[in-house]
C-alpha positions in Angstrom: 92.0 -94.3 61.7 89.7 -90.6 61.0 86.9 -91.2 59.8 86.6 -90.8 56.0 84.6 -87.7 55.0 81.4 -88.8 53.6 81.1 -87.7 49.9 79.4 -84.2 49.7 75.9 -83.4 48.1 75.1 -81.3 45.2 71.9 -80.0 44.3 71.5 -79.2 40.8 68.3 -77.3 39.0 68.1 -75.4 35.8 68.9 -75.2 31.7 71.9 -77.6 31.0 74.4 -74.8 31.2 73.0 -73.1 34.5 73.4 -76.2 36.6 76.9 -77.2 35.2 78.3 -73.6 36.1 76.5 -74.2 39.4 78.3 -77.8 39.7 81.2 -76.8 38.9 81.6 -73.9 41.6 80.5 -76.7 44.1 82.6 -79.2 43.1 85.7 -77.2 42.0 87.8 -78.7 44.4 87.4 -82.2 43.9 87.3 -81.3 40.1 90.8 -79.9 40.2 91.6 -83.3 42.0 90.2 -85.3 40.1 92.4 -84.1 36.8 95.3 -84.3 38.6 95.0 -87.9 39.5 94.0 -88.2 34.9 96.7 -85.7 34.4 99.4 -87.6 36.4 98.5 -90.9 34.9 98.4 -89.7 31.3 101.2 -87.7 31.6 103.0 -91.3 32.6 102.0 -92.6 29.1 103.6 -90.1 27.5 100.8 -87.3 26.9 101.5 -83.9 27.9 98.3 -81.5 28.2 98.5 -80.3 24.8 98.0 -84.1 23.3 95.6 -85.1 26.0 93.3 -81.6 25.1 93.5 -83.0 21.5 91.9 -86.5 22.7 88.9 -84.6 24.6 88.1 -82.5 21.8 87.7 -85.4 19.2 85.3 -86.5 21.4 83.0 -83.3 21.4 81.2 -84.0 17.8 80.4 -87.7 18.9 78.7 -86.4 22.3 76.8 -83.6 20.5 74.9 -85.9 18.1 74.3 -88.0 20.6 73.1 -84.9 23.3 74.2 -81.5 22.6 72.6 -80.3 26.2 75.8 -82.7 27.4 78.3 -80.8 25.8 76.5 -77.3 27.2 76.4 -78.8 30.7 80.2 -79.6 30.7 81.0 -76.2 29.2 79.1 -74.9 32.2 80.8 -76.9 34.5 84.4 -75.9 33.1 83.7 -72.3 34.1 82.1 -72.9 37.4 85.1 -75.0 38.3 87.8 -72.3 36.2 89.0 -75.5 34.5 89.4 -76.2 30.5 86.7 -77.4 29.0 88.6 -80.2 27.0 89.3 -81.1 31.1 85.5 -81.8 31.7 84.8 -83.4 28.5 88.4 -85.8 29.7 86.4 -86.8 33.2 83.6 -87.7 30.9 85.2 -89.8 28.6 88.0 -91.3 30.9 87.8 -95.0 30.2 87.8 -94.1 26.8 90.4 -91.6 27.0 92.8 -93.9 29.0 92.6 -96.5 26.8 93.4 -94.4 23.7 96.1 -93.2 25.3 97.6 -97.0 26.0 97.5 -97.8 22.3 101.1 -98.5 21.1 102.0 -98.1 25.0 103.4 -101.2 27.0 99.9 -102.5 29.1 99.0 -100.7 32.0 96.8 -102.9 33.7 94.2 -100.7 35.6 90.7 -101.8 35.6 87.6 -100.3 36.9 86.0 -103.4 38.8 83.1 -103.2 40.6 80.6 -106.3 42.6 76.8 -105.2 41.3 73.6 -106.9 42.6 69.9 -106.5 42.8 67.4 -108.2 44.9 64.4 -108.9 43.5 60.9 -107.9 46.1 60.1 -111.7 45.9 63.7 -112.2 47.6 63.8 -109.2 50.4 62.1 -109.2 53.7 59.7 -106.2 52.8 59.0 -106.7 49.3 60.8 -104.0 48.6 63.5 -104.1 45.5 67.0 -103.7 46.3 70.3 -102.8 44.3 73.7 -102.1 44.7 77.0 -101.9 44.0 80.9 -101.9 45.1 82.9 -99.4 43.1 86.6 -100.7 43.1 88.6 -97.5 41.1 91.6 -95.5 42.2 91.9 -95.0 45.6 92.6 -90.8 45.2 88.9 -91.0 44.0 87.3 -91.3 47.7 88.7 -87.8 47.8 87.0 -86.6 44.4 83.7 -88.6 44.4 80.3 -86.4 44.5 76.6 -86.9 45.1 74.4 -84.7 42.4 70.7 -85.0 42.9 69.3 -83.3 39.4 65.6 -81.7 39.8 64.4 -81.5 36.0 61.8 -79.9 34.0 62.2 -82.3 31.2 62.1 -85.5 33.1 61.9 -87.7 36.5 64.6 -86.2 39.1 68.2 -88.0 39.6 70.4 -88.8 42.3 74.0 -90.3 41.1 76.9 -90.8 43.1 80.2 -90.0 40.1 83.6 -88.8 39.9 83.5 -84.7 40.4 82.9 -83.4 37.3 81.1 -85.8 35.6 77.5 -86.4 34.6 76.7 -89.7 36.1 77.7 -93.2 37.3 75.6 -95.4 40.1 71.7 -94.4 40.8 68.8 -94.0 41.0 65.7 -92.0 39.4 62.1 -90.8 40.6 60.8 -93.1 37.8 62.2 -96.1 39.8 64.8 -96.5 37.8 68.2 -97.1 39.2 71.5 -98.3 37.4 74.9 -99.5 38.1 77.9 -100.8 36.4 80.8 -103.4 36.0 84.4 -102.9 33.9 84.3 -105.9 31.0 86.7 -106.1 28.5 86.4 -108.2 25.1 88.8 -108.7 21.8 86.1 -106.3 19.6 87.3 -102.7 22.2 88.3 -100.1 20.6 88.0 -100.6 16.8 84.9 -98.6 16.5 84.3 -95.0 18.0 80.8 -95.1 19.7 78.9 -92.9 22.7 81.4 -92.2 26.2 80.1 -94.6 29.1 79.6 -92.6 30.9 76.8 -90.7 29.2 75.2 -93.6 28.5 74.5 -94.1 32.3 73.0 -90.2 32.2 70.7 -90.6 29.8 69.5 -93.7 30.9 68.8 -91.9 34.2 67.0 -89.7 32.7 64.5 -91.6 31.0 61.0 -92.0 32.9 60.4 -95.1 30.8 62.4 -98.4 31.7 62.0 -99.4 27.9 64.0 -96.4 27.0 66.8 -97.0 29.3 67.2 -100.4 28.7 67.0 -99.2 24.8 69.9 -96.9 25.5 72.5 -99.1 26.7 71.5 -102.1 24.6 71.7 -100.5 21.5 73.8 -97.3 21.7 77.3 -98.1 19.2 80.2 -98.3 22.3 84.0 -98.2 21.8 84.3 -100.4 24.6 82.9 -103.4 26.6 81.0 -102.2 29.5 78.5 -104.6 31.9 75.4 -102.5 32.9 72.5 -104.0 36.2 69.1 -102.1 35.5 66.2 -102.5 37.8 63.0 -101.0 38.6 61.3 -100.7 41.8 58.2 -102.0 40.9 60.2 -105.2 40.9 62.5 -105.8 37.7 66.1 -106.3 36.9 68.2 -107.3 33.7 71.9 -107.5 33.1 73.1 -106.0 29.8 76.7 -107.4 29.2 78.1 -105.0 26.4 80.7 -105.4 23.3 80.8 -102.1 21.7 78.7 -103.7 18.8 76.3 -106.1 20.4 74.2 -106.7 23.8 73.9 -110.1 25.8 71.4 -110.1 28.5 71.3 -112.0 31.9 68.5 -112.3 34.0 68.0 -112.7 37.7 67.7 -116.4 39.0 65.6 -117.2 42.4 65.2 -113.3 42.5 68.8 -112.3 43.1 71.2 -111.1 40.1 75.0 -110.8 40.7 77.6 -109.4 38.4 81.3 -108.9 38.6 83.8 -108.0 35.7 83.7 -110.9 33.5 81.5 -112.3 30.6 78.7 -114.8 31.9 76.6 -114.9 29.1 77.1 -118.3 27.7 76.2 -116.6 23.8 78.7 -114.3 24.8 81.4 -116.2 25.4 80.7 -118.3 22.2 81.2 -115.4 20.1 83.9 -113.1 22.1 87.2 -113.1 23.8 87.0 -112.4 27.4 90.0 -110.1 28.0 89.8 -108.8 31.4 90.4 -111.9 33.6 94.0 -111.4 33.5 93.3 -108.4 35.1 90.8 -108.5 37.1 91.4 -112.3 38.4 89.4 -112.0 41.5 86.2 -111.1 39.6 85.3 -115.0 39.1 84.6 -115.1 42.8 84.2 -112.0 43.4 80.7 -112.6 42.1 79.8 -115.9 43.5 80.8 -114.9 47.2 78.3 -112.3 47.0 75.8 -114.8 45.7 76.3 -117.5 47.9 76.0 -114.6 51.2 72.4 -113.5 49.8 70.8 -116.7 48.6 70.4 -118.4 51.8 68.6 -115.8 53.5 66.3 -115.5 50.0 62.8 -114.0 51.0 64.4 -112.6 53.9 66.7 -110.4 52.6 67.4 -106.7 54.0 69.8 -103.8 52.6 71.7 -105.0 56.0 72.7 -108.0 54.3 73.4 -106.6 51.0 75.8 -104.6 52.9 77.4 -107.3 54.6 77.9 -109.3 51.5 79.5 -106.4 49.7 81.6 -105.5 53.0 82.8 -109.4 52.5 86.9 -110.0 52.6 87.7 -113.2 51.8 90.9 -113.3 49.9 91.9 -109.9 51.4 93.0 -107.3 50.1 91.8 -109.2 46.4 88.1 -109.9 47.9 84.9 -108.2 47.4 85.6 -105.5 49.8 89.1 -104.3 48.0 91.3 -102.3 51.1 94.1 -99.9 48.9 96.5 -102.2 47.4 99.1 -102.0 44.4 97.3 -103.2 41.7 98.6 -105.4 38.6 99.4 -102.1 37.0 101.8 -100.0 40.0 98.2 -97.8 40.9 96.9 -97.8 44.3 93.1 -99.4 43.8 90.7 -99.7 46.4 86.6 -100.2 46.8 86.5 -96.6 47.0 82.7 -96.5 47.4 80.2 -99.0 48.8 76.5 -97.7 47.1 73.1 -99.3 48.7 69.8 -98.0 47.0 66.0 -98.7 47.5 65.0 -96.7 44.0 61.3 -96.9 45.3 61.9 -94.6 48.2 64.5 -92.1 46.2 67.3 -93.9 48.8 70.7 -94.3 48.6 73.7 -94.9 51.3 77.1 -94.7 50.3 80.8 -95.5 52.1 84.2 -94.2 51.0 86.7 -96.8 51.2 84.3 -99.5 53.1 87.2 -101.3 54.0 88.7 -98.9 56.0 85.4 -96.9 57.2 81.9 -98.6 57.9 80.3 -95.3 58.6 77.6 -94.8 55.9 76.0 -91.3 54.5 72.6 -91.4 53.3 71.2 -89.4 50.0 67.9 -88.8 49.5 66.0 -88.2 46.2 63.3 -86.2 48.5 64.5 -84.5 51.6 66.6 -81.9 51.8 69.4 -82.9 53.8 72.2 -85.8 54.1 72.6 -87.8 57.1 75.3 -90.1 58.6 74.2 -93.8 59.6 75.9 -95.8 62.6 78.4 -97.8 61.6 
């Protein structure tokens, strides 16, 4: 097959609203695309644009209190890209948005899965800390996924790989912070209105303390379940397993931590329904193949072979490394991005579609450009 174009970089600088008019003329494009794909789907659960508009906008006080700069980035981005701004705020809020829109709706089973894991220095060959992540979504989104590396006045520097238009998903900071997350889904979703995902993931990005970070996801109100892998690159990682009302935390065993998309925590799972297998039914080996791949090669362990454990296709096309397939739901999913960091060098490399494409781009933090690495 072509090769899959690599997903583009953005450089961002400025007040809030400068950079999100500057984003959204870069990204316009892949924007556009990207609310088609939202549009299309909603519109198949009955919303026309008018109802889903309404849905954004509820959404606007609740991000304000928790960031008003947030809101005044995605009104910048709206008219760099000539889109509504109800649009942005919807790519923002999309899990969120989604599932309101499901209520009273026959189940549409669509989850965002994802295989996260983090290798401890004690467990790689250089000492040096290790995370990453397979993002299993929507296969349209290899055509609307972005790179945004943020320089800041207020605050460390970020580079995040996210869906066009939005504010952040997988990476890393130049505090050493880097973060990545897993679809979960519980019995308490969705009976209390609480901070967008998504945003979470910003703000933790932008903190240049790991206490902070770790503060924001743990104990931020949620409307939705959400599993989140923090590490640092002076050598720490925790697992923050989410109900929209309380935190469960995991910690790495023998130096290696592995997450897929369902509860682990044993006080958990004495106190919640696990909803999501039913869904997501590969996910309780999803995670354990990606274990069992690292911990033999423990204190020997290079992004090389975090790559080939994620790239792993076992049970194919429901393995680790997801090719496009129907899903339970009718929508074509796929891994539509394989994302390796090393936070303490500002590094990330990142695959559309890794089942289809090996051919890697990496992102720096630092230099200026992007550059393709050999298959």
């Amino acid at each position: 097959m072509d090769a899959v174009p690599p997903f583009p970089l953005i450089d961002l600088s400025g007040a809030p609203d400068t950079r999100g008019e500057s984003y959204g003329r870069q990204a316009a494009g892949r924007v556009r695309r990207s609310l088609g794909h939202y549009h299309s789907q909603l519109g198949g659960a009955g919303l026309d644009t008018g109802r889903v508009h309404a849905l954004a906008r509820a959404f606007v006080p609740r991000v304000e209190a928790f960031d008003p700069a947030y809101v005044a980035e995605m009104r910048g981005i709206a008219r760099g890209a000539d889109v509504a701004f109800e649009d942005v705020m919807l790519l923002n809020c999309r899990t969120e948005i989604l599932q309101l829109a499901r209520r009273g709706m026959p189940a549409e089973d669509d989850p965002d899965g994802c295989t996260g894991a983090i290798l401890l220095p004690e467990a790689t060959a250089d000492g040096t800390l290790l995370h990453g992540q397979n993002w299993d979504w929507k296969s349209e989104c290899a055509e609307t996924g972005v790179v945004l590396r943020i320089r800041r006045d207020d605050g460390p520097d970020i580079l995040t790989f996210v869906e066009a238009g939005g504010l952040a998903r997988a990476g890393l900071n130049a505090a050493g912070i880097a973060v990545t997350a897993n679809y979960l889904e519980s019995d308490r979703d969705y009976r209390q209105e609480g901070v967008p995902l998504a945003l979470l993931r910003r703000k933790a990005l932008e903190q240049a303390q790991l206490a902070l970070a770790i503060r924001t996801f743990y104990a931020t109100p949620k409307s939705a379940s959400n599993n989140i892998m923090v590490s640092h690159a002076s050598g720490f990682a925790i697992d923050i397993e989410c109900a929209p009302d309380e935190s469960f935390l995991l910690e790495p065993q023998d130096g290696i931590l592995v997450h897929a998309n369902h509860w682990r925590s044993p006080v958990a799972l004495a106190k919640l329904k696990d909803t999501g297998i039913a869904n997501t039914p590969d996910s309780v080996y999803r995670d354990r193949r990606v274990l069992d791949a690292l911990r033999p090669k423990r204190g020997w362990l290079t992004l090389d072979d975090l790559r080939a454990a994620f790239l792993d296709d076992w049970q194919s096309p429901w393995s680790v490394c997801r090719p496009p397939r129907m899903n339970m739901g009718g929508n074509l999913s796929a891994t539509v991005a394989m994302i390796l960091m090393r936070p303490a060098d500002g590094h990330m490399e990142i695959a559309p579609l890794p089942a289809l494409n090996r051919r890697f781009t990496t992102y720096s933090l630092h230099a200026g450009t992007t550059s393709r690495a050999a298959e």
